[in-house]
C-alpha positions, 0 to 999 in steps of 0.5 A: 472536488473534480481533479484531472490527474490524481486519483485516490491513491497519486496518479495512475495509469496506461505508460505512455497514454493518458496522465501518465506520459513524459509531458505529465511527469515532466509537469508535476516535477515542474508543478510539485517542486514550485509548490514545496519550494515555497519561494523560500532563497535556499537549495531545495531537495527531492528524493525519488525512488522507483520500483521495476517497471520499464517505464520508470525509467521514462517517467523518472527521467521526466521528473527529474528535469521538471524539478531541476528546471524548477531549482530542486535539487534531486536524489535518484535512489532507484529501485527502492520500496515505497515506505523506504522513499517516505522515510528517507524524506524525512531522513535527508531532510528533503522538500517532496519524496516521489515514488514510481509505482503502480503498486500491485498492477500489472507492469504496463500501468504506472504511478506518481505517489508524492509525499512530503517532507513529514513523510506522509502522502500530500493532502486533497488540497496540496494534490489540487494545488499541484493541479492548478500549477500544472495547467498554467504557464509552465514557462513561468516556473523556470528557474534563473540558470544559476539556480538550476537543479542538480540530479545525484543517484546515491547509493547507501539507502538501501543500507539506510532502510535496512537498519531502520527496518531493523531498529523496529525489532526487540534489542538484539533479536535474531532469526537464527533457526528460521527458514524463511522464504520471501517473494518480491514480486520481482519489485521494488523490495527485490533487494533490500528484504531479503538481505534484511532478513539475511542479518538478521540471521534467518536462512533466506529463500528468495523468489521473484528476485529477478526483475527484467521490467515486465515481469512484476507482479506477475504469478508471483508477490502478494497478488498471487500467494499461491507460488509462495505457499507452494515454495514453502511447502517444497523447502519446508520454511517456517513462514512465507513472505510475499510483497507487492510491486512497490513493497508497501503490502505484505501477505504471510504463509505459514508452514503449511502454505495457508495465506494469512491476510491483512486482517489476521496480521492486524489482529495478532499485532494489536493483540501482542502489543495491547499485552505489553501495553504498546497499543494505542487508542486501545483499538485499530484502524482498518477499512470498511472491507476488511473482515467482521469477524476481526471486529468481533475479535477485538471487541471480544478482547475490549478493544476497538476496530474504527473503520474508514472508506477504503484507502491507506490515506483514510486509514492513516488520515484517522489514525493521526486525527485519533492517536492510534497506532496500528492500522491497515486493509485485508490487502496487507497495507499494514501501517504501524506509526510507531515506525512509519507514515505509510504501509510498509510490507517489510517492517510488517513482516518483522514485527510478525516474526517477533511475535512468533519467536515470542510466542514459542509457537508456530506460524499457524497458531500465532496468526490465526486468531478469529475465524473469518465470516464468509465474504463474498466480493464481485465487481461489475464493470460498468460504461457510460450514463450508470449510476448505482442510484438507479431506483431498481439498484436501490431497491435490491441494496435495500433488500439486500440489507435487510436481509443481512440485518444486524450480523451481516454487513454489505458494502457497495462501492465504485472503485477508485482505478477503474470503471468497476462497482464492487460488491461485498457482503458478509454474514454468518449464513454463506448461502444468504451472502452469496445470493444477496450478492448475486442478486445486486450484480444480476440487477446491475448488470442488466442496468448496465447492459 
């Protein structure tokens, strides 16, 4: 299906250029609003949250004239994390939630991710639907004037979100004793996490708490661990915590300032709650990135590991289709559907604090539980007339896999942002991962000169 605007993860792009402009958020308010409105006589209602960025305020503003323009009525929460905008849209019983973020990039980028009133990202179908709306003619969307929509900012979700993530622990469970620090990559989490984790009774370092709307994501937050690890080590913290720009991915550092991806974050929650028989579908669901040795971990422990193109969406999409209720990629987009419709880098972090305070143990020994095998990714950028089925490109992947065989594995895949072929292998032998990678981007490259 060829779209225009949507990519695999909402839209995204350069503020101001391209799909992201004000004439663009100004239509999908216009085009998403009529689409959820159903034709149905009665107030309808859209809540739109944010993260850090200076263009939010742009795009925001946009989106809130095409919905109101359209007749819905639209809650303005501000700087809020993703998973908190897809809860609070089941919460307020609103038509559409709309998150402004470009996630992990850079601030100069930006993003519309839509959910709807079940709290999940819309459908390929909804999403072209949208598309067709969009393209027409707008004028014919226009609300009557007494019909025109209401814009409200309101001010006690974050006190919401903090209690829901809170409910997600043990009845009356306390971090009391527990030094912990946290980076908000100066996002959307920059306030309600850290404060969460406060009453909850932890002692709170905060980092990347001071957002100016270009400083997010930059040396600091989940994409650049390195500056919480080395906060850890300084205050001598129990446990390191480090969100992404829109709080939906979490990396954990441990006392030592070791980073513990995604994939061991899944591990130890599908371990303790196969334990206490919580775990559902008797397995997870994870990407085909993340690590092989996670899979010979739970396979190990007579549990599953089903796997899906890379992507939350397709994580999520199979964990509803086949009952399971933890997945998640080796980037931290951790899902726990027992509490949420999509990854939420918070409820994550609590649910790993919960394990350790059970365990009695250390951060370091609770959330390494498999050795990783060696993994190599590149990325090669690519331009105009390429094509991965080029027959020398085969021919190399199919050297590549077999050389590999049955206890490697190789990935090669476009990626779903930008002009970029990513190359993963993985085996037990490192020194024959890293030259089949280096011969599949040798030949691509010199296709791609």
């Amino acid at each position: 299906m060829s779209r225009k605007y949507f990519g695999t993860d909402g839209i995204r792009g350069l503020a101001n250029s391209g799909n992201m402009t004000s004439e663009v958020a100004l239509r999908v308010g216009m085009a998403a609003g009529k689409l959820f409105m159903n034709g149905e006589q009665r107030r309808h209602r859209v809540v739109i949250g944010k993260d850090t960025r200076l263009s939010g305020y742009m795009i925001e503003s946009a989106l809130v004239s095409g919905f109101t323009a359209v007749g819905m009525d639209v809650f303005q929460l501000g700087p809020m994390p993703t998973p908190a905008v897809a809860m609070l849209t089941r919460s307020l019983r609103a038509d559409l939630g709309v998150m402004i973020s470009a996630s992990h990039n850079a601030y100069n980028d930006n993003g519309i991710k839509l959910f709807g009133p079940n709290g999940y990202k819309l459908s390929d179908e909804a999403e072209a639907r949208i598309e067709q709306l969009m393209e027409s003619q707008t004028s014919a969307l226009l609300a009557e004037p007494p019909q025109i929509g209401r814009a409200t900012r309101i001010e006690s979700t974050h006190a919401r979100y903090i209690e829901f993530a809170k409910r997600t622990l043990p009845r009356n469970l306390k971090f009391d004793g527990l030094r912990i620090v946290i980076d908000c990559a100066n996002g959307a989490g920059y306030k309600v996490a850290p404060l969460a984790l406060w009453e909850l009774g932890a002692e709170v370092i905060s980092i990347g708490v001071d957002p100016n709307g270009v400083n997010i994501n930059t040396e600091c937050g989940s994409t650049s661990p390195e500056f919480v690890s080395e906060k850890v080590r300084e205050v001598r913290a129990d446990i390191g915590i480090a969100l992404d720009g829109d709080a939906d991915r979490v990396i954990i550092v441990d006392e030592n300032g070791s980073v513990i991806d995604g994939d061991q974050l899944m591990a130890v929650i599908a371990d303790f709650w196969q334990s206490r028989g919580r775990l559902a579908s008797n397995g997870i669901v994870a990407t085909v990135m993340s690590n092989l040795g996670l899979e010979r971990y739970l396979n190990d422990k007579g549990l599953v590991l089903a796997r899906t193109p890379v992507g939350d969406r397709y994580v999520v999409e199979h964990m509803r289709k086949h009952g399971f209720n933890v997945g998640g990629e080796q980037s931290g987009h951790v899902i726990l559907s027992d509490f949420t419709t999509t990854g939420d880098g918070l409820i994550t972090a609590l649910q790993i604090i919960a394990v350790v305070i059970a365990s009695g143990k250390r951060v370091s020994e609770v959330c390494n539980r498999f050795e990783p095998l060696p993994q190599i990714l590149e990325n090669v950028r690519f331009g105009t007339g390429f094509s991965v089925e080029r027959q020398e490109i085969r021919d190399a992947i199919d050297v590549g896999r077999r050389g590999l065989g049955t206890t490697g594995r190789l990935v090669i895949r476009p990626s779903g942002t930008e002009p970029v072929i990513r190359v993963m292998a993985e085996g037990d032998d490192a020194s024959l991962v890293s030259d089949v990678v280096g011969e599949i981007v040798h030949v691509m490259k010199s296709v791609a000169a």
